[in-house]
C-alpha positions as protocol buffer text, in pm:
chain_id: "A"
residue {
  index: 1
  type: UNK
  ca { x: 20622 y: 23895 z: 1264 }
}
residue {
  index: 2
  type: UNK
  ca { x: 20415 y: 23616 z: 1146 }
}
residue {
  index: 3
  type: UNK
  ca { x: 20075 y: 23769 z: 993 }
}
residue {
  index: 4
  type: UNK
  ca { x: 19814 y: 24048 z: 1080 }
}
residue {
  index: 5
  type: UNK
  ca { x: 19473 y: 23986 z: 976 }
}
residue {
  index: 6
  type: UNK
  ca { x: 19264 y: 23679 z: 1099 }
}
residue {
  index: 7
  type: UNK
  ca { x: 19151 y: 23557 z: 745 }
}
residue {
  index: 8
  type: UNK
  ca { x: 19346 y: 23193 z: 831 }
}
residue {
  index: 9
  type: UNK
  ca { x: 19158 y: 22868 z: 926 }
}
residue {
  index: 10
  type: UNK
  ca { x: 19240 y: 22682 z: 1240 }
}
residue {
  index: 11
  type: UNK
  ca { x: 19499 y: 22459 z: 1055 }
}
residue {
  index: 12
  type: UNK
  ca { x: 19624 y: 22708 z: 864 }
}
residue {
  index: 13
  type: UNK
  ca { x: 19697 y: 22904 z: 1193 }
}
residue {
  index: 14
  type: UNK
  ca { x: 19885 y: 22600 z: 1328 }
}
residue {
  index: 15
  type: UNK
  ca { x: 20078 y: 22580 z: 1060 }
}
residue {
  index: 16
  type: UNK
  ca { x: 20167 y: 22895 z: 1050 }
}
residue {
  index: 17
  type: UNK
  ca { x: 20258 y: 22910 z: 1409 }
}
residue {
  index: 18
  type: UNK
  ca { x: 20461 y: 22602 z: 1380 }
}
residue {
  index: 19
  type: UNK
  ca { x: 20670 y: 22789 z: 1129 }
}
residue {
  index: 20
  type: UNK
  ca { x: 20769 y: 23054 z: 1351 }
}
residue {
  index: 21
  type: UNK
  ca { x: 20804 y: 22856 z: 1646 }
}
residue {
  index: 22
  type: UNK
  ca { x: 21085 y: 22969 z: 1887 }
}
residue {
  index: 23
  type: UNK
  ca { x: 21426 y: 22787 z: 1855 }
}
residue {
  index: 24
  type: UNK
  ca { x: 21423 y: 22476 z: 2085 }
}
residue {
  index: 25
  type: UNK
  ca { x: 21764 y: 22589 z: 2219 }
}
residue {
  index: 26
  type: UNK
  ca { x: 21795 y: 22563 z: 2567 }
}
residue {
  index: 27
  type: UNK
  ca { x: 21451 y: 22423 z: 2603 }
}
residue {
  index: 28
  type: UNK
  ca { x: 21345 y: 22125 z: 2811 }
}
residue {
  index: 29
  type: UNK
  ca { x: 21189 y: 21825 z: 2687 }
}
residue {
  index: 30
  type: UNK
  ca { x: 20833 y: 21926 z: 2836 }
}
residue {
  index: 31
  type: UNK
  ca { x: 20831 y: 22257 z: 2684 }
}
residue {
  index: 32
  type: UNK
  ca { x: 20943 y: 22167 z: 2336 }
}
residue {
  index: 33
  type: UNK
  ca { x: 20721 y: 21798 z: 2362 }
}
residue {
  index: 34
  type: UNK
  ca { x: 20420 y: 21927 z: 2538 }
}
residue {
  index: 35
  type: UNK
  ca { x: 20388 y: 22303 z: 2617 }
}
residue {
  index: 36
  type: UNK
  ca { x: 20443 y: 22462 z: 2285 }
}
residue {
  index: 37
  type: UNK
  ca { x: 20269 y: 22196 z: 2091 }
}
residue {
  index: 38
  type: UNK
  ca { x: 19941 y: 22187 z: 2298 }
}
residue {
  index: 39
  type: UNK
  ca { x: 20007 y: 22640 z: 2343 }
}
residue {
  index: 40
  type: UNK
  ca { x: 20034 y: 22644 z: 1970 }
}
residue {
  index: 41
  type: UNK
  ca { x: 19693 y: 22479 z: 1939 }
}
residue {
  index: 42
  type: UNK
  ca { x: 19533 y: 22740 z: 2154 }
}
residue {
  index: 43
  type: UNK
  ca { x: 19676 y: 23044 z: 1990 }
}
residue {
  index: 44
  type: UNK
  ca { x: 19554 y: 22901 z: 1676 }
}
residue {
  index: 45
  type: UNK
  ca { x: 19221 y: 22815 z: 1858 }
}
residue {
  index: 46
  type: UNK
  ca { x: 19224 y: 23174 z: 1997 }
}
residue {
  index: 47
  type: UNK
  ca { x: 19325 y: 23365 z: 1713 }
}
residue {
  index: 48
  type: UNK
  ca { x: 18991 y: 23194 z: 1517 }
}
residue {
  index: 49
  type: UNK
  ca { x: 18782 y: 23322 z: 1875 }
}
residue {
  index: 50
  type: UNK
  ca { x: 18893 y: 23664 z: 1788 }
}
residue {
  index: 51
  type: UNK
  ca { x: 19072 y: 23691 z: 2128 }
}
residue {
  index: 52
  type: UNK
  ca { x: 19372 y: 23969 z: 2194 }
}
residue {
  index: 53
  type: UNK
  ca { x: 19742 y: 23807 z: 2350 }
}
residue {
  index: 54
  type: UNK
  ca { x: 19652 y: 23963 z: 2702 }
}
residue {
  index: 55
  type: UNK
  ca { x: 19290 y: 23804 z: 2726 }
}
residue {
  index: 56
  type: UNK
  ca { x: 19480 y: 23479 z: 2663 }
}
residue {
  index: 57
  type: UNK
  ca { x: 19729 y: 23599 z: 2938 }
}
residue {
  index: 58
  type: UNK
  ca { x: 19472 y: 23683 z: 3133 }
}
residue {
  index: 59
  type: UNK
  ca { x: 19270 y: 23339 z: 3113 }
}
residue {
  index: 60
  type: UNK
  ca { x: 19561 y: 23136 z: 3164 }
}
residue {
  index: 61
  type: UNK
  ca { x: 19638 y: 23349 z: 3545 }
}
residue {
  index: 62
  type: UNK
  ca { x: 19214 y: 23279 z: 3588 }
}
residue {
  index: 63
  type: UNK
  ca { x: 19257 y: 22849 z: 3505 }
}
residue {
  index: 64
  type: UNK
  ca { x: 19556 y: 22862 z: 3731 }
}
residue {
  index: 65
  type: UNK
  ca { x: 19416 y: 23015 z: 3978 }
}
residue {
  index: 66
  type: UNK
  ca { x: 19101 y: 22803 z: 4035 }
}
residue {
  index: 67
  type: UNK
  ca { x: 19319 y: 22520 z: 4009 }
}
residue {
  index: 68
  type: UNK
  ca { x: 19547 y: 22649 z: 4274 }
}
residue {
  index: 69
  type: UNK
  ca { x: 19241 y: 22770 z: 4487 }
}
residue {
  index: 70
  type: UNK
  ca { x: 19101 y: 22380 z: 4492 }
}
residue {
  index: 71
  type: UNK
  ca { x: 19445 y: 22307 z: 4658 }
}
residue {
  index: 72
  type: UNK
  ca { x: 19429 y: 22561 z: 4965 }
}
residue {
  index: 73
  type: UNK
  ca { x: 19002 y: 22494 z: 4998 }
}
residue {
  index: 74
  type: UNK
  ca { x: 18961 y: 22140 z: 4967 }
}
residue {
  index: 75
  type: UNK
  ca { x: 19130 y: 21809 z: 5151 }
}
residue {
  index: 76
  type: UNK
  ca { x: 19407 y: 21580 z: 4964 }
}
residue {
  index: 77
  type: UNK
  ca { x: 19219 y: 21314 z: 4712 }
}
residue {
  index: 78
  type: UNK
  ca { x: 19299 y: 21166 z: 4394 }
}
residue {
  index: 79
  type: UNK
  ca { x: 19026 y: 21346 z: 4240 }
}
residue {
  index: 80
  type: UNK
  ca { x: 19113 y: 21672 z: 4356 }
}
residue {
  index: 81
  type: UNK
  ca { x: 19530 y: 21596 z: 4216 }
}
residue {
  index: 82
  type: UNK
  ca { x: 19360 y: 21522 z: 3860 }
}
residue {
  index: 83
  type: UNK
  ca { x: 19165 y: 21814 z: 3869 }
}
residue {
  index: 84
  type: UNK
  ca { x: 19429 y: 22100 z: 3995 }
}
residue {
  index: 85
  type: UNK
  ca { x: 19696 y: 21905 z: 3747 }
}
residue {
  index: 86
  type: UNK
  ca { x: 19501 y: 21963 z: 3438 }
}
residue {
  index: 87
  type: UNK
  ca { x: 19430 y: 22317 z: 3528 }
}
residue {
  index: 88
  type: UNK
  ca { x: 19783 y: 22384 z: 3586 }
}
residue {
  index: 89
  type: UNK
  ca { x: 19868 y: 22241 z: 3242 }
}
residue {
  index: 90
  type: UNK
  ca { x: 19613 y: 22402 z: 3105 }
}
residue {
  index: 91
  type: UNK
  ca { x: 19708 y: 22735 z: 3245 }
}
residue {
  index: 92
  type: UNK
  ca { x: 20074 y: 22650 z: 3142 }
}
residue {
  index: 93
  type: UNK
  ca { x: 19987 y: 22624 z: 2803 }
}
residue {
  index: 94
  type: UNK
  ca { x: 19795 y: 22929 z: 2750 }
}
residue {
  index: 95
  type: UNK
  ca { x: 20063 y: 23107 z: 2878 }
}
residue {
  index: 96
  type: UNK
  ca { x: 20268 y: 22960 z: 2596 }
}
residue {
  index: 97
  type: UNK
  ca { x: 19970 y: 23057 z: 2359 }
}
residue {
  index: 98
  type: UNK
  ca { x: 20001 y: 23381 z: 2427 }
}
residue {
  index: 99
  type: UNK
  ca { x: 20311 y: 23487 z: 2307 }
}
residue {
  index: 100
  type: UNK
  ca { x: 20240 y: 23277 z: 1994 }
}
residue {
  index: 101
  type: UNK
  ca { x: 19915 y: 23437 z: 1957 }
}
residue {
  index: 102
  type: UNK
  ca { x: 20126 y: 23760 z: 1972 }
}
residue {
  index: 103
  type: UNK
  ca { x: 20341 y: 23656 z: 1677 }
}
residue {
  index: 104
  type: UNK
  ca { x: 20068 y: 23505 z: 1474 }
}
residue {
  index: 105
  type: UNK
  ca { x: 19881 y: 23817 z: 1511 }
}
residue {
  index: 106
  type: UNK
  ca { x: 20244 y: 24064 z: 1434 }
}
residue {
  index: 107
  type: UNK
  ca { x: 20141 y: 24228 z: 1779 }
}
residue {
  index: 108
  type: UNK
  ca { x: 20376 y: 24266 z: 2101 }
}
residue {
  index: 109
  type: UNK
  ca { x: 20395 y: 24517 z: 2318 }
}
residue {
  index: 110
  type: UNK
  ca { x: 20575 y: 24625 z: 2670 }
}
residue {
  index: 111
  type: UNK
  ca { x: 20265 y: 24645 z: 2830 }
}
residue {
  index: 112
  type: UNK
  ca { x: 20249 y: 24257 z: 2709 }
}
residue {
  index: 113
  type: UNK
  ca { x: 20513 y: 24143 z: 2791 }
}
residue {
  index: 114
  type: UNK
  ca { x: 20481 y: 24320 z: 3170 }
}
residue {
  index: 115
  type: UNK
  ca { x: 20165 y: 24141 z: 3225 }
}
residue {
  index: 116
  type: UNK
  ca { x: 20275 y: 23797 z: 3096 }
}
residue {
  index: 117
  type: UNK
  ca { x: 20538 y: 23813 z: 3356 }
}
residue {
  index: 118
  type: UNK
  ca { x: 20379 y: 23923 z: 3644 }
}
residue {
  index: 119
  type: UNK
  ca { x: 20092 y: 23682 z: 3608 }
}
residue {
  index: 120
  type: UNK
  ca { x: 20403 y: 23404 z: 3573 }
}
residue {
  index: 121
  type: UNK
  ca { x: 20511 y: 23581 z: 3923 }
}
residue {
  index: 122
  type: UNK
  ca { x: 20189 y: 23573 z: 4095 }
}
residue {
  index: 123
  type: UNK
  ca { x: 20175 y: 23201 z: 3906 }
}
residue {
  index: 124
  type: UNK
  ca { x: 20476 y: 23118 z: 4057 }
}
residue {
  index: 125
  type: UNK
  ca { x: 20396 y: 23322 z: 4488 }
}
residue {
  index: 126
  type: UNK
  ca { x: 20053 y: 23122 z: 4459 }
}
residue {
  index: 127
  type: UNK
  ca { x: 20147 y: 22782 z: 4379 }
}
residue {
  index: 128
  type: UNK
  ca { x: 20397 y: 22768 z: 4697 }
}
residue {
  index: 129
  type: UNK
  ca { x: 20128 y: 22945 z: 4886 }
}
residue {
  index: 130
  type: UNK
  ca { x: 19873 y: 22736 z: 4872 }
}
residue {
  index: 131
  type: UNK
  ca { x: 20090 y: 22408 z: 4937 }
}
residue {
  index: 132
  type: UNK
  ca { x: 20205 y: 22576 z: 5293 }
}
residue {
  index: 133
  type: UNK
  ca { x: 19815 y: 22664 z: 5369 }
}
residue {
  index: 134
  type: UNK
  ca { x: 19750 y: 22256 z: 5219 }
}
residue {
  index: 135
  type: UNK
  ca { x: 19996 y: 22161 z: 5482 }
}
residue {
  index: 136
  type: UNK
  ca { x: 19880 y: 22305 z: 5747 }
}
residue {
  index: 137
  type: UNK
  ca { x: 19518 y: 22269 z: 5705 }
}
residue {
  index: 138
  type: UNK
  ca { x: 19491 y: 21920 z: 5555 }
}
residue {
  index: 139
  type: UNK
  ca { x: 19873 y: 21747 z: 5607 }
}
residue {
  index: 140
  type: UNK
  ca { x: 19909 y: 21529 z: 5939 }
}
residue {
  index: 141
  type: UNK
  ca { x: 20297 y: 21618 z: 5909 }
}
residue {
  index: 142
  type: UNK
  ca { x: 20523 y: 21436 z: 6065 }
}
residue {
  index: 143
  type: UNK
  ca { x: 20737 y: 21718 z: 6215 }
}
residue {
  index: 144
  type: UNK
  ca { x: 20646 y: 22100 z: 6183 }
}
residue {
  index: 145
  type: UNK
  ca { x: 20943 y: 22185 z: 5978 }
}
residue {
  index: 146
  type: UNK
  ca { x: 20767 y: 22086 z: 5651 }
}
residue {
  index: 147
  type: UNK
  ca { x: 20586 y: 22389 z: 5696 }
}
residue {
  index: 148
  type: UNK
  ca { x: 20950 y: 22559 z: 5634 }
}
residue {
  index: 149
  type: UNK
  ca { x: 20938 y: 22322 z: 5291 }
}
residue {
  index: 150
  type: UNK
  ca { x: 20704 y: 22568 z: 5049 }
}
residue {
  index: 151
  type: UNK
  ca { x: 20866 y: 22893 z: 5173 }
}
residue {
  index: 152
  type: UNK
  ca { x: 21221 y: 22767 z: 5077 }
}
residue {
  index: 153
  type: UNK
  ca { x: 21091 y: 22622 z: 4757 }
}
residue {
  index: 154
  type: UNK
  ca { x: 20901 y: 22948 z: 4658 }
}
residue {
  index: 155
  type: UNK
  ca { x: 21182 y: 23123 z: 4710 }
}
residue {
  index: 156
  type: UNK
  ca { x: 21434 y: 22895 z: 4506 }
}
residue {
  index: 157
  type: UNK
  ca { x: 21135 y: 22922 z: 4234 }
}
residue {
  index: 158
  type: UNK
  ca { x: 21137 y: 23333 z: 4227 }
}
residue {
  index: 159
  type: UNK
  ca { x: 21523 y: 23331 z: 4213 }
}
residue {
  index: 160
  type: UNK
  ca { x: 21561 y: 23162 z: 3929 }
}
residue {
  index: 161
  type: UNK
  ca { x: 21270 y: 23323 z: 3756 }
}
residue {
  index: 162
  type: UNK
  ca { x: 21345 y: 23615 z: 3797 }
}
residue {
  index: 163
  type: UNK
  ca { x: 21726 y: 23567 z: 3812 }
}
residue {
  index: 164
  type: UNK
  ca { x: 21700 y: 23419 z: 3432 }
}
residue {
  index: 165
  type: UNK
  ca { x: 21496 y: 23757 z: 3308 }
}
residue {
  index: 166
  type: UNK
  ca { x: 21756 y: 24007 z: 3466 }
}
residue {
  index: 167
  type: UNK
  ca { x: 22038 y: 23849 z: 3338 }
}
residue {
  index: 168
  type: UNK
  ca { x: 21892 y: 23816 z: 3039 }
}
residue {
  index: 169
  type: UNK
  ca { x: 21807 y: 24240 z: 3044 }
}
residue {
  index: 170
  type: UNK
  ca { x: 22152 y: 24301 z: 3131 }
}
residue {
  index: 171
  type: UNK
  ca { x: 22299 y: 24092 z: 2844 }
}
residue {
  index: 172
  type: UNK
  ca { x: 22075 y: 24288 z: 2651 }
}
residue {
  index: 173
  type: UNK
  ca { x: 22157 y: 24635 z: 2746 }
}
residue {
  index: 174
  type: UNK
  ca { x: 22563 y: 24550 z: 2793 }
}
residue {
  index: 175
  type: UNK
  ca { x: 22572 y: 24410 z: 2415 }
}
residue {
  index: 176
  type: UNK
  ca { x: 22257 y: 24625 z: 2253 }
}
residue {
  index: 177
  type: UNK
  ca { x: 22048 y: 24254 z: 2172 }
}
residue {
  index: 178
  type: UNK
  ca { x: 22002 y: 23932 z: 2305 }
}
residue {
  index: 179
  type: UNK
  ca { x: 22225 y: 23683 z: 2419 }
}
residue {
  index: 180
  type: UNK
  ca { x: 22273 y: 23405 z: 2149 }
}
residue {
  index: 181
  type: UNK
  ca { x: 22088 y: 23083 z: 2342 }
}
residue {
  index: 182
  type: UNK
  ca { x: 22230 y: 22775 z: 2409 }
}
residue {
  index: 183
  type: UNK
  ca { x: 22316 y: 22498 z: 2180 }
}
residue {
  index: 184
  type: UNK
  ca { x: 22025 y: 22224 z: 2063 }
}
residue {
  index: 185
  type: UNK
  ca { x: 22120 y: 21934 z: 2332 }
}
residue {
  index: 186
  type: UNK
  ca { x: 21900 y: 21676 z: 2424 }
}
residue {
  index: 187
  type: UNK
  ca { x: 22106 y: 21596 z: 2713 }
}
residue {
  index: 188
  type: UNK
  ca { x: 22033 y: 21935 z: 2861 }
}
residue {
  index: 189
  type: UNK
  ca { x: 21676 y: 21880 z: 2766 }
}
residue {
  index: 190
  type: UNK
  ca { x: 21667 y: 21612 z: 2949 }
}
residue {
  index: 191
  type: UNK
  ca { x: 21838 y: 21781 z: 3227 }
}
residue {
  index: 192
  type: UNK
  ca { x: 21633 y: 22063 z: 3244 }
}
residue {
  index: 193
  type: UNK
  ca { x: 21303 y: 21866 z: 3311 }
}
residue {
  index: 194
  type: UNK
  ca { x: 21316 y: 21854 z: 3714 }
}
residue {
  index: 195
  type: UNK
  ca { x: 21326 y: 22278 z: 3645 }
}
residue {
  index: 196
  type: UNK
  ca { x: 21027 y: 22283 z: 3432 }
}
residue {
  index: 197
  type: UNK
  ca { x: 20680 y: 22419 z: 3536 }
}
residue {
  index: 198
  type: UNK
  ca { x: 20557 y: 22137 z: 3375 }
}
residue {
  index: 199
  type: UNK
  ca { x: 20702 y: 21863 z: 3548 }
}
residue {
  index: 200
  type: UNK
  ca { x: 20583 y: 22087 z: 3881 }
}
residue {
  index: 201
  type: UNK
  ca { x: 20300 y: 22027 z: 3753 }
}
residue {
  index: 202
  type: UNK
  ca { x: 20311 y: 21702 z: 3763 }
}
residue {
  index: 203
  type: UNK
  ca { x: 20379 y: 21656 z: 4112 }
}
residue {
  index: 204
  type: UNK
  ca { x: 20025 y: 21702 z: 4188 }
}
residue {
  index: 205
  type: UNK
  ca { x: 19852 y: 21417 z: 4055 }
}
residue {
  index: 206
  type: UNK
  ca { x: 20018 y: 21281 z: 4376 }
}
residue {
  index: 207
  type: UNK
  ca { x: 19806 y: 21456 z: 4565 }
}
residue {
  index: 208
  type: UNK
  ca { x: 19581 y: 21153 z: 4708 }
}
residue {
  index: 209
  type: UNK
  ca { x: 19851 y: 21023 z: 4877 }
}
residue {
  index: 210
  type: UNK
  ca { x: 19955 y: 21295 z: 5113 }
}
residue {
  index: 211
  type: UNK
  ca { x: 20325 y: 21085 z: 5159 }
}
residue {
  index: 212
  type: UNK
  ca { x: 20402 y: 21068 z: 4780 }
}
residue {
  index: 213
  type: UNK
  ca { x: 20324 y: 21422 z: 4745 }
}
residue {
  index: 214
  type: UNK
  ca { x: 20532 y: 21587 z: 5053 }
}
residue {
  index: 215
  type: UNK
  ca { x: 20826 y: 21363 z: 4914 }
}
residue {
  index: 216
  type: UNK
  ca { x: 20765 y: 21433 z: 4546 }
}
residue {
  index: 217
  type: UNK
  ca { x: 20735 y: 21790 z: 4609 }
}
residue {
  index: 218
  type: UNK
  ca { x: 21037 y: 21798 z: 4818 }
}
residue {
  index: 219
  type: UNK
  ca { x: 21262 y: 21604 z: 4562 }
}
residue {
  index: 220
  type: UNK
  ca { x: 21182 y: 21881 z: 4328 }
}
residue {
  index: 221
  type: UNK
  ca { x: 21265 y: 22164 z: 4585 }
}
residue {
  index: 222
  type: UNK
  ca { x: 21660 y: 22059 z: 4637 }
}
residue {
  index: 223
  type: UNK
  ca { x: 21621 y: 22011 z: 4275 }
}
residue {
  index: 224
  type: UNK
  ca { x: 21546 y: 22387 z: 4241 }
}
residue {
  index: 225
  type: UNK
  ca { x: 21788 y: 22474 z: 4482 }
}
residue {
  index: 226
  type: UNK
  ca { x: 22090 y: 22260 z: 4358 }
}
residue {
  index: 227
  type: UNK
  ca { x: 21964 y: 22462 z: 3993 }
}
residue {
  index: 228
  type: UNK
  ca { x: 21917 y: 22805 z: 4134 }
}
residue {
  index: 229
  type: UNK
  ca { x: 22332 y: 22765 z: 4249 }
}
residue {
  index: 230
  type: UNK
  ca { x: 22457 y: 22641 z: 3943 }
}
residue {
  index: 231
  type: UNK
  ca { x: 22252 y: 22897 z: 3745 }
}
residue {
  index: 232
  type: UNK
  ca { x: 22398 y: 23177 z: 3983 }
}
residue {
  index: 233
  type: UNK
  ca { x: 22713 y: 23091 z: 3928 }
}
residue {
  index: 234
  type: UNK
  ca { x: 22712 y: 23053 z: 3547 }
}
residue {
  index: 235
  type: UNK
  ca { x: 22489 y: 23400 z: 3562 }
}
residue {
  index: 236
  type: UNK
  ca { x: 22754 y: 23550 z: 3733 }
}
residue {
  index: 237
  type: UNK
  ca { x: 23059 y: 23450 z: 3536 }
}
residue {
  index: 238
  type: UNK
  ca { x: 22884 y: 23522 z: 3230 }
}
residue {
  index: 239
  type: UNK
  ca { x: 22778 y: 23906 z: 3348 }
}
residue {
  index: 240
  type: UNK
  ca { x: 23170 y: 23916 z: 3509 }
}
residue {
  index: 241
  type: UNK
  ca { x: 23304 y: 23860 z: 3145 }
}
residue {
  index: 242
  type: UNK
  ca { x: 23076 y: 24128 z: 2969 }
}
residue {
  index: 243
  type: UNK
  ca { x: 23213 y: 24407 z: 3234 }
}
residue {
  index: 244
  type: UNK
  ca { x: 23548 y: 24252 z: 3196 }
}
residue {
  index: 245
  type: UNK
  ca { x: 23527 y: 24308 z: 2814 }
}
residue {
  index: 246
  type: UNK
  ca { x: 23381 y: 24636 z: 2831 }
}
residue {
  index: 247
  type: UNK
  ca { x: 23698 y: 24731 z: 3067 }
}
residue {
  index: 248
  type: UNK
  ca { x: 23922 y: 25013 z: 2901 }
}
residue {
  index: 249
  type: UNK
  ca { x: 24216 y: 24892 z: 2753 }
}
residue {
  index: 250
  type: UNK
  ca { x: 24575 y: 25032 z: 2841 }
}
């Protein structure tokens, strides 16, 4: 727990939050670079606005969501990829603010924590969604399979999501707290990036170019895939060996 009251300045807050900022372990570049920094400035921001960890949650699932609306209501333009870009960053960042608004505060709660991860979800459902409707409404495709492209990515996306947060619960009830993360490594930083929401992202700034986009976003859905394997199998083993050790001994 970082603090209570809300008697701190807006660079005192960012201090403070920069203090207690979560280990970088296991973290991609984007997230440790960009996310936190820019969500760390927004708790502080919020915290000074008087505003509660949900309302923050809650504001980042209403910036994505415009954002993702412009992508199923309006046609392809370089405009329009500037526009939903930024409001998926911003969105992404708020939802890092909130959790560090949570700690600057000395708040958190189940109820919290519930609805920062089913606006993630929804996050998540929508983005592929409206892609699929862009596609179809807006896309001259070259083949109707591409329609196929979002539904396999959105599902890749939801695996590992949610895959990650249920093996992380089960670590957590076999051993009684959490799994120790990985080691600092800037190689798996680096490695992490085509997995990061941020770098997703990204992807739409390519939007006025409806060729560089279908191919961009398609790189990054084997990408998903070819993650969502190898982080089933290391999920796996790693849940195998916790039942293994809590086997009876002879």
């Amino acid at each position: 727990m970082v603090g209570t009251g809300r008697t701190m300045g807006y660079g005192a807050a960012v201090a403070r939050l920069a203090e207690a900022q979560k280990t970088a372990k296991g973290v991609s570049l984007y997230s440790r670079y960009v996310n936190r920094p820019v969500g760390r400035r927004l708790a502080a921001a919020a915290y000074r606005l008087g505003l509660s960890p949900d309302q923050v949650t809650l504001l980042s699932a209403v910036v994505s969501g415009l954002a993702l609306a412009g992508v199923a209501l309006a046609p392809p333009s370089w405009a329009l990829g500037a526009a939903v870009w930024f409001g998926l960053f911003l969105g992404f960042a708020l939802d890092s603010a909130d959790g560090q608004l949570a700690r600057l505060l000395g708040v958190s709660s189940p109820a919290g924590e519930w609805l920062d991860h089913v606006v993630d979800l929804a996050r998540i459902t929508a983005l592929h969604a409206v892609v699929l409707i862009a596609f179809h409404r807006f896309f001259e495709l070259p083949g109707d399979g591409w329609l196929l492209l979002p539904l396999g990515f959105q599902l890749a996306h939801l695996l590992i999501f949610f895959g990650g947060l249920l093996t992380d619960q089960l670590r957590r009830s076999a051993a009684g707290r959490p799994a120790p993360p990985a080691a600092v490594s800037r190689v798996r930083a680096v490695a992490l990036l085509p997995v990061d929401f941020g770098t997703l992202c990204l992807v739409f700034l390519l939007l006025g170019d409806e060729r560089a986009f279908r191919f961009g976003y398609a790189a990054l859905a084997v990408a998903y895939g070819l993650f969502f394997l190898a982080f089933s199998a290391r999920w796996f083993r790693a849940l195998s060996a916790l039942n293994a050790s809590r086997a009876p001994r002879s």
